[in-house]
C-alpha positions as CSV (number, residue, x, y, z in Angstrom):
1,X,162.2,65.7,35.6
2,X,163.7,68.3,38.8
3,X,164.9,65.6,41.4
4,X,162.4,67.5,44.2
5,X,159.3,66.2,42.1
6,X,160.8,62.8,41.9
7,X,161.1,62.8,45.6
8,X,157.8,64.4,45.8
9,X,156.4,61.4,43.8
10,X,158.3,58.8,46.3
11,X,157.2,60.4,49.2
12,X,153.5,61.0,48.0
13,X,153.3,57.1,47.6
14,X,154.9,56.3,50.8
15,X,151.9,58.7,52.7
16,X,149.5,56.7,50.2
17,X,150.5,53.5,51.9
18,X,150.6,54.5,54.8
19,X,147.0,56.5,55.1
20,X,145.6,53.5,53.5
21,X,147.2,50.3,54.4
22,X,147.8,51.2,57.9
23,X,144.9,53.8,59.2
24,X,142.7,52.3,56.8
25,X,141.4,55.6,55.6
26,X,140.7,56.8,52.1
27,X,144.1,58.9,51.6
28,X,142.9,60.8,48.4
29,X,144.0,64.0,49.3
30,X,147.4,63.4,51.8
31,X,149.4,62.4,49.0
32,X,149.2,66.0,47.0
33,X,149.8,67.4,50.3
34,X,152.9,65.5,50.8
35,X,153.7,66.5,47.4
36,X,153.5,69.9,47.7
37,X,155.4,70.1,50.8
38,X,158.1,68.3,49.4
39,X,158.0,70.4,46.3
40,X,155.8,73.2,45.7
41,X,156.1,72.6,42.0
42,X,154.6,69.4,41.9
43,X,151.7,70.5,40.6
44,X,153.6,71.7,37.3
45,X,156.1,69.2,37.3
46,X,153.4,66.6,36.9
47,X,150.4,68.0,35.4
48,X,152.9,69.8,32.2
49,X,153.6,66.1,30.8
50,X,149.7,66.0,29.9
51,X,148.6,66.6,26.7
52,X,146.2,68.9,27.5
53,X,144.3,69.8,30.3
54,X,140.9,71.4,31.2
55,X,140.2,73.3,34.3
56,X,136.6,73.2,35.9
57,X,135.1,75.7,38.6
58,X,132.2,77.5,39.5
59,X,129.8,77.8,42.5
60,X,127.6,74.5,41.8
61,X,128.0,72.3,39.1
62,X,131.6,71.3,38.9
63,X,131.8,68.0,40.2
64,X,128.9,66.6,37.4
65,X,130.3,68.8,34.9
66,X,134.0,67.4,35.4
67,X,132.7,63.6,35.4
68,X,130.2,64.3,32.1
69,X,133.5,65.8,30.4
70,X,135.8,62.9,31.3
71,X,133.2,60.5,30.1
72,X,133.1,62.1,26.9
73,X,137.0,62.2,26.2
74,X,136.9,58.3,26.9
75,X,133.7,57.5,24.6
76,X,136.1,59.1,22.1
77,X,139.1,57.0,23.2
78,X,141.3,59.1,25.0
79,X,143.4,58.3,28.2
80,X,142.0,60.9,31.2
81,X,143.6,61.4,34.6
82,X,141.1,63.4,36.7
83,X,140.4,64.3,40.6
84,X,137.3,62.3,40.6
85,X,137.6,60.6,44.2
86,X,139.6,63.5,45.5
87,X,140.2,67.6,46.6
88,X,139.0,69.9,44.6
89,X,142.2,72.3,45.7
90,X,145.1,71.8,44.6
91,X,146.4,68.9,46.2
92,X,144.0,66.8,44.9
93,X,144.9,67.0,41.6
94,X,148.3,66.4,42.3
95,X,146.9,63.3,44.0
96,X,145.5,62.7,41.2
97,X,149.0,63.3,39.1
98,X,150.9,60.9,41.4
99,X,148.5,57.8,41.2
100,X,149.5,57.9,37.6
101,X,153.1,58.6,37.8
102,X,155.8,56.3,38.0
103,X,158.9,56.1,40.3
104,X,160.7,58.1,37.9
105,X,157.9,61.2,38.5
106,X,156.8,59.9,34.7
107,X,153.0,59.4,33.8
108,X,152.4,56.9,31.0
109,X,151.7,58.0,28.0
110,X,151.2,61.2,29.0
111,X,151.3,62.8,26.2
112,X,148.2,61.5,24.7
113,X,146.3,61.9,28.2
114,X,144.0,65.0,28.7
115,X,144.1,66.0,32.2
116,X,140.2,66.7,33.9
117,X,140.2,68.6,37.2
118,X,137.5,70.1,39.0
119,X,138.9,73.6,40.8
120,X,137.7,75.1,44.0
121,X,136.8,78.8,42.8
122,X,139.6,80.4,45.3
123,X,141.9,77.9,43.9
124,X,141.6,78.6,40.4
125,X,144.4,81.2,39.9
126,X,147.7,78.4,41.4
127,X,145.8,75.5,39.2
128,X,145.5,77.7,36.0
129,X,149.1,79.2,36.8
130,X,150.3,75.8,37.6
131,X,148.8,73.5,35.0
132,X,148.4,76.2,31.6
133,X,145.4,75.5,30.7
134,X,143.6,74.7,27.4
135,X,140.3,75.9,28.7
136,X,138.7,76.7,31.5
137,X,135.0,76.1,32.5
138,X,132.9,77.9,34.4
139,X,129.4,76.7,35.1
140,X,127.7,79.8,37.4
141,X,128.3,82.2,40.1
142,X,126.0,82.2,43.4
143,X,126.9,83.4,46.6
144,X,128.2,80.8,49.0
145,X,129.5,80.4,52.1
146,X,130.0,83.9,53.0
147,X,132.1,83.5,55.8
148,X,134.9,81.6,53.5
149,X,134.8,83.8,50.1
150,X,132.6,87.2,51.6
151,X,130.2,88.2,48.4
152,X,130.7,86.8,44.6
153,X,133.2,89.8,43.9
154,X,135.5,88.2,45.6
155,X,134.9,84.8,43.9
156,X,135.3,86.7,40.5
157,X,138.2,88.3,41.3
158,X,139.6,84.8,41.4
159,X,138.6,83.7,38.6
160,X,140.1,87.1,36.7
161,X,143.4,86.4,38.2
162,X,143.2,82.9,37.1
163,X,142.1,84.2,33.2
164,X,145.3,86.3,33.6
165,X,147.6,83.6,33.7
166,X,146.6,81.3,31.1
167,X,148.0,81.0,27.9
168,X,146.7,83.0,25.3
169,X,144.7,79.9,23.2
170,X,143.1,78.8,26.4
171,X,139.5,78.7,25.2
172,X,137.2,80.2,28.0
173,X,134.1,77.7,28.2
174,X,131.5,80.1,29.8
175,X,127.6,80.0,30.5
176,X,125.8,82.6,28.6
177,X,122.8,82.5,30.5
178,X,125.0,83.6,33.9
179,X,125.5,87.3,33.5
180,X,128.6,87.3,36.0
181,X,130.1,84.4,34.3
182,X,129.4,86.2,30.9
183,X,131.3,89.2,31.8
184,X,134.0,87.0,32.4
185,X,134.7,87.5,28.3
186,X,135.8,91.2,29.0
187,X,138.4,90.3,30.9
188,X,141.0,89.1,28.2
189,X,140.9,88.7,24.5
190,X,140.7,84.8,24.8
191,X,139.0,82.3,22.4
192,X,135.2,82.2,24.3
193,X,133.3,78.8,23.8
194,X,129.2,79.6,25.3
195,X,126.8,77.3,26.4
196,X,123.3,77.9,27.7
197,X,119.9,76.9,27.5
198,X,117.0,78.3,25.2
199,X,114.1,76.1,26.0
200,X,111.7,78.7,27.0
201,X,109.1,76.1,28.6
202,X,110.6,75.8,31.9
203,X,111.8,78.2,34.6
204,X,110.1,80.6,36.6
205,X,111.1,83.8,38.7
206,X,112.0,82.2,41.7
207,X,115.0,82.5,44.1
208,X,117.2,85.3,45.1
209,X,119.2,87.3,42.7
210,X,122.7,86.9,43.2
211,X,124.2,89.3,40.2
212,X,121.3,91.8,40.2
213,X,123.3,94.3,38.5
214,X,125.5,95.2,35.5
215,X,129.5,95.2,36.6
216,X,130.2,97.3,33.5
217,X,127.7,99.9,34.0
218,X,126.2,99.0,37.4
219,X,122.5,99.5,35.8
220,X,120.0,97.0,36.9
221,X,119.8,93.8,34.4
222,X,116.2,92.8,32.8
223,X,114.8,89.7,31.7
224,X,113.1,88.5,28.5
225,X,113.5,85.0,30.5
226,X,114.4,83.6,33.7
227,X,115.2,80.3,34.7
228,X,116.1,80.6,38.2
229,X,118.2,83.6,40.3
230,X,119.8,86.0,37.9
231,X,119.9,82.2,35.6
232,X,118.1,83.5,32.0
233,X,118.1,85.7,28.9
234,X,119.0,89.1,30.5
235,X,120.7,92.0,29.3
236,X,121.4,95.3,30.5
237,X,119.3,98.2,30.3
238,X,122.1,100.8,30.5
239,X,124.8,99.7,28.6
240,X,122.7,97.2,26.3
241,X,125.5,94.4,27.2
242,X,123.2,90.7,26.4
243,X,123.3,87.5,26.6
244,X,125.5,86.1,24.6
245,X,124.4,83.3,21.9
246,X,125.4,79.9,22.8
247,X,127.6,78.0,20.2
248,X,126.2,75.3,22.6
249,X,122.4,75.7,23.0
250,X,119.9,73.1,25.1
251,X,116.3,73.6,22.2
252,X,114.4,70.9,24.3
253,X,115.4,69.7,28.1
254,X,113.2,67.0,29.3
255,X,113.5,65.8,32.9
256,X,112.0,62.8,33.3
257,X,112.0,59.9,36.3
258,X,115.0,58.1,34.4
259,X,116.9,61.2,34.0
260,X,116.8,64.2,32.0
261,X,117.5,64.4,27.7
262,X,118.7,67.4,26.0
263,X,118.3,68.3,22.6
264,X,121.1,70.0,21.8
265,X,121.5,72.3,18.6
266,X,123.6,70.5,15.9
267,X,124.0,67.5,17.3
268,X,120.9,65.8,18.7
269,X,119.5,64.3,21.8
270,X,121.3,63.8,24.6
271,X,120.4,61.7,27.4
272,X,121.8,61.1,30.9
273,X,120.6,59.8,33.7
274,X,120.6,63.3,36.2
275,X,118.0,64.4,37.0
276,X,116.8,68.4,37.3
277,X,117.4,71.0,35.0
278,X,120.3,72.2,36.5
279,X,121.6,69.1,35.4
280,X,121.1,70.7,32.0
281,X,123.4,73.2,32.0
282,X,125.9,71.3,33.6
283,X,125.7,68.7,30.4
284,X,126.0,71.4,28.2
285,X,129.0,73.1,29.4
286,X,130.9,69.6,29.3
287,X,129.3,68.8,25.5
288,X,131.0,72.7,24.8
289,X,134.3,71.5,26.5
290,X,134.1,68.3,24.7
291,X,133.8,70.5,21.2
292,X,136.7,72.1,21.8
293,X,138.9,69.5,22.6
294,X,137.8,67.7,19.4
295,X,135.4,64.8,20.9
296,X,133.2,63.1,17.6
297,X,129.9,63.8,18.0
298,X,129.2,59.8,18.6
299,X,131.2,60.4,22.1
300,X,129.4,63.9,22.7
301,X,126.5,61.9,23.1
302,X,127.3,58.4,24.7
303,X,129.4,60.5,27.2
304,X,126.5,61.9,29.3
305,X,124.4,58.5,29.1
306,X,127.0,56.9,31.4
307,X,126.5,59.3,33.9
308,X,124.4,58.7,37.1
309,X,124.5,60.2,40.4
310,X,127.8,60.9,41.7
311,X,128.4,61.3,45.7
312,X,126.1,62.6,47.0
313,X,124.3,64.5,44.2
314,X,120.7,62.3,43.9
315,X,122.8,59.3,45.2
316,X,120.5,56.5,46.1
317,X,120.6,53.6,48.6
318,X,118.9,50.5,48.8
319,X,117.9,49.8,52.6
320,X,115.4,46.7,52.2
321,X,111.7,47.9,50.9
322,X,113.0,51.8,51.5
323,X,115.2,54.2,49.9
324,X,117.7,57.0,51.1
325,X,118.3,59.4,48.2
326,X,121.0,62.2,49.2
327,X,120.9,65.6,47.6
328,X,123.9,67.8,48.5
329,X,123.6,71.4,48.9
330,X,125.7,74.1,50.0
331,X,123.8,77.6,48.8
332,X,120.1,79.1,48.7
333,X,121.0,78.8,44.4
334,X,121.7,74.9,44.2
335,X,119.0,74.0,47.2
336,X,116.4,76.0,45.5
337,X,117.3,73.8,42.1
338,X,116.7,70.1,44.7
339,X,113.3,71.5,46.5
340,X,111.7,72.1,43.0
341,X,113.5,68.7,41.8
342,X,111.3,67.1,45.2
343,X,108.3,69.2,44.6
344,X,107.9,66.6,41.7
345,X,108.4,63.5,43.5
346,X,106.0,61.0,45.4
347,X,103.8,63.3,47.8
348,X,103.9,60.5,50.5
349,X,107.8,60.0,49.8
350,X,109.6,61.7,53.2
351,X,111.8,64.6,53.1
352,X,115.0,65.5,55.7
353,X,117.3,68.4,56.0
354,X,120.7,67.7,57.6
355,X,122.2,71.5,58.3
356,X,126.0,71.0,59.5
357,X,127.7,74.2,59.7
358,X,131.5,73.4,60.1
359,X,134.3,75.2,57.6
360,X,133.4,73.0,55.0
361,X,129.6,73.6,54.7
362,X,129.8,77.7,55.6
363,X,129.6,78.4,59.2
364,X,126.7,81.1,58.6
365,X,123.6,79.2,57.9
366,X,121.3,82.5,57.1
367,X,121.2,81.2,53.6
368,X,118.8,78.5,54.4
369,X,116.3,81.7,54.7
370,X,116.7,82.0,51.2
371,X,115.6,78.8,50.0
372,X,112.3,78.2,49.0
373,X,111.4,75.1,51.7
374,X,107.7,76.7,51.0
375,X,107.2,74.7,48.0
376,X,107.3,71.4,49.9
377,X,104.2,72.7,52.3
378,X,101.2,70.3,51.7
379,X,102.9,67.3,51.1
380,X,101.4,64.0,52.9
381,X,105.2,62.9,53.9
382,X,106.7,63.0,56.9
383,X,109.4,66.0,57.6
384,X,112.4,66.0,59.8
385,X,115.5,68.0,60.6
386,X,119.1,67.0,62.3
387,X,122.7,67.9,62.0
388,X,124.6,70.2,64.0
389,X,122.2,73.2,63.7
390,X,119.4,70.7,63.5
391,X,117.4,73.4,65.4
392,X,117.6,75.8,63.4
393,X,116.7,73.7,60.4
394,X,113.8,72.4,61.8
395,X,113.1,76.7,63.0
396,X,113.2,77.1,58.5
397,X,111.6,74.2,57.8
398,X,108.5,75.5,60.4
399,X,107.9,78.4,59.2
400,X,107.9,77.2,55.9
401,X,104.8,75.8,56.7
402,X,106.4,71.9,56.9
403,X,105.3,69.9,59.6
404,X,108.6,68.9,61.5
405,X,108.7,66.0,63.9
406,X,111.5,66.0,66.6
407,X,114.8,66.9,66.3
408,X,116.7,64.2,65.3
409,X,119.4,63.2,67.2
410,X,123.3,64.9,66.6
411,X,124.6,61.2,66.0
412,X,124.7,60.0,62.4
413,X,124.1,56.5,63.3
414,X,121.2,58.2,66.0
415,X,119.8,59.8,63.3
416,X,119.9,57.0,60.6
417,X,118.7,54.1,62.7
418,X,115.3,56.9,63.4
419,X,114.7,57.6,60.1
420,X,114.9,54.2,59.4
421,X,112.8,52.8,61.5
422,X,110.4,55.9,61.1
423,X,109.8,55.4,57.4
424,X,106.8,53.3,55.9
425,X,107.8,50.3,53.6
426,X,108.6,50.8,50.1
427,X,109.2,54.9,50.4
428,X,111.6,57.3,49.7
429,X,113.8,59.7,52.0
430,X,114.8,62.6,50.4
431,X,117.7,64.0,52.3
432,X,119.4,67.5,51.6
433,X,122.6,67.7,53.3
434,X,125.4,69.7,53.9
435,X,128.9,68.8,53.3
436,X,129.9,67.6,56.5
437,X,126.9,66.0,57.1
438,X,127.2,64.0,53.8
439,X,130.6,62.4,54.7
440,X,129.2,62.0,58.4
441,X,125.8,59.6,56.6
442,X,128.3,58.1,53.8
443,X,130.7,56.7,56.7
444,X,127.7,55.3,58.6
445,X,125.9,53.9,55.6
446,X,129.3,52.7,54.9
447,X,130.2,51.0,57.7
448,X,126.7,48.9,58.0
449,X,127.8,47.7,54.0
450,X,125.7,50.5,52.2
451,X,128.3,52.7,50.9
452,X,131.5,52.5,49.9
453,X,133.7,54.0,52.3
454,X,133.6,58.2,52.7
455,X,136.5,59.6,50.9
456,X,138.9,61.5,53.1
């Protein structure tokens, strides 16, 4: 073990102690950032003791994805270490590292521990360089926050970079209903895992296309089925490049009120309790990660039945007779996926949209044009909008045909207390919410006992 990751590792734990035990604050990412400064290695230094370890990235998805995976690999008895509480970027998966490590920079038994870390898409290519993958997965492509990445080229080119640096068994763990994902494949001769969906009962030609056309031939793509976006069965009509057929294949998704159940070809049904189809996919690219690393089919399908909502995705909280679910969004794709998920709940249930629009939630909010708040008009609940652009929401949510009551006010604990004294007894809020605007509810729910506290 280099000396500078040693003192990486002591110093890491020092700005642990100190972020937590003296600012009281969550500290999850600090200590990678510490780490890194101290040595820029870290990363490698720690994460190459692993056994093995599997990258996760992609637009929406990843968080659910990484938590179904690592659920899996300890249904089947293995030891994970995982970003779970912390940064998707790099430092927080060296957080993640140091929690485990000892004095010495040596993690435990790492070399029966499979590392799990969820990957921002820009920084796919220093994790993957960094960490050597065995496989990579990649749940979708959308556009989001322009202002941050520009258009989904730029994502991609990320992710080829990335593919370029990995060894040459890491298995790519890709969705063949995504065409921009699919054509991923081309990009190296590299083991190719697929996973999709071929229920055809559900779906419907909604939402924007994000990958409208074919990046080998540029010729537009058609559709025998589409879910959602450019989400289906499409192929090319130039170059005749297809979907690919999933190893991995969803025959029956079933989203119900306790969460949704998969049959899944070859092994059976497959419960967890997510709700939404996109949910779906998401379960089926961990059960195809899972495969590869050699998880028994008993774990494939106890895995997912742990899961419930994680932060912030369907969360719910329990304030007397009412309920505050949270639904986090961050692009027209994913936001699209929640409306039609609340287009199925209780009519009278009320609905919110908290529109932040800080570096961390995209500081253009002209994707909120693209998401199809229409299907909500007619409902007997009440509609409101707040955040930072709280105007402008409420502006979308108009002339979707929603009828919006005031503004609420810019202060989380404002806005909270009116809600809450708004709703009727025994209801539901259903709140979509930016990033920012999540962490800025989660620390006020925390501090009246809620919540636990927001991660930092």
């Amino acid at each position: 073990m280099k000396l500078r990751v040693v003192a990486a590792v002591h110093a890491a734990r020092l700005a642990t102690f100190v972020s937590r035990r003296l600012l009281g604050r969550g500290g999850t990412a600090l200590p990678g950032l510490v780490a890194e400064r101290v040595a820029p290695g870290a990363l490698a230094g720690l994460g190459g003791q692993l056994e093995r370890t599997v990258l996760v990235t992609g637009t929406n998805g990843k968080t659910t994805t990484a938590r179904i995976l690592a659920a899996i690999l300890a249904a089947d008895g293995k030891a994970v270490v995982a970003n779970r509480e912390g940064s998707n970027l790099t430092r927080g998966m060296v957080s993640a590292l140091v929690a485990e490590a000892g004095w010495r920079g040596r993690i435990a038994a790492a070399e029966t521990t499979i590392g799990v870390f969820e990957a921002d898409e820009a920084s796919l290519p220093a994790a993957a360089a960094a960490l050597q993958p065995a496989a990579i997965v990649f749940t979708n492509l959308f556009r989001d926050q322009l202002d941050r990445y520009g258009e989904v080229d730029t994502v991609a080119g990320f992710w080829r970079r990335a593919i370029a640096m990995v060894p040459d068994d890491c298995v790519l763990i890709l969705n063949a209903d995504d065409p921009s994902v699919a054509e991923l494949a081309t990009v190296r001769d590299l083991p190719v895992r697929w996973f999709g969906i071929d229920d055809l009962r559900s779906g419907g030609e909604r939402g924007a296309f994000d990958a409208r056309w074919c990046g080998a031939c540029g010729t537009d793509f058609s559709y025998d089925h589409r879910f959602f976006g450019h989400i289906g069965h499409w192929r090319c009509r130039g170059c005749g490049r297809e979907r690919p057929t999933p190893g991995t294949s969803a025959l029956r998704v079933s989203d119900g009120e306790d969460g949704l159940s998969v049959e899944v070809q070859g092994l059976g049904i497959v419960e967890t309790g997510l709700r939404g189809q996109y949910n779906a996919w998401n379960t089926l690219a961990a059960i195809a990660a899972g495969e590869v690393l050699g998880a028994s089919a008993a774990a494939l399908r106890k895995g997912p039945a742990t899961i419930g909502p994680v932060f912030g995705r369907q969360e719910s909280f329990a304030i007397g007779s009412k309920t505050l679910r949270l639904y986090l969004v961050k692009n027209p794709a994913g936001a699209n996926q929640v409306v039609q998920l609340l287009g199925r709940t209780d009519e009278d249930d009320g609905f919110a949209f908290f529109l932040n629009d800080r570096f961390a939630d995209g500081q253009d909010v002209s994707w909120t044009w693209d998401v199809d708040f229409e299907l909500l008009a007619g409902r007997g609940g009440r509609v409101w909008a707040g955040g930072d652009r709280g105007a402008d929401a409420a502006l979308r949510l108009h002339y979707a045909g929603l009828g919006v009551e005031p503004v609420l006010p810019p202060q989380p604990a404002e806005a909270l207390r009116t809600l809450l004294e708004a709703m009727d007894e025994g209801l539901t809020l259903h709140a979509i919410v930016t990033y920012t605007a999540l962490l800025e509810l989660r620390r006020e729910l925390a501090r009246q006992g809620l919540a636990k506290s927001t991660l930092d």
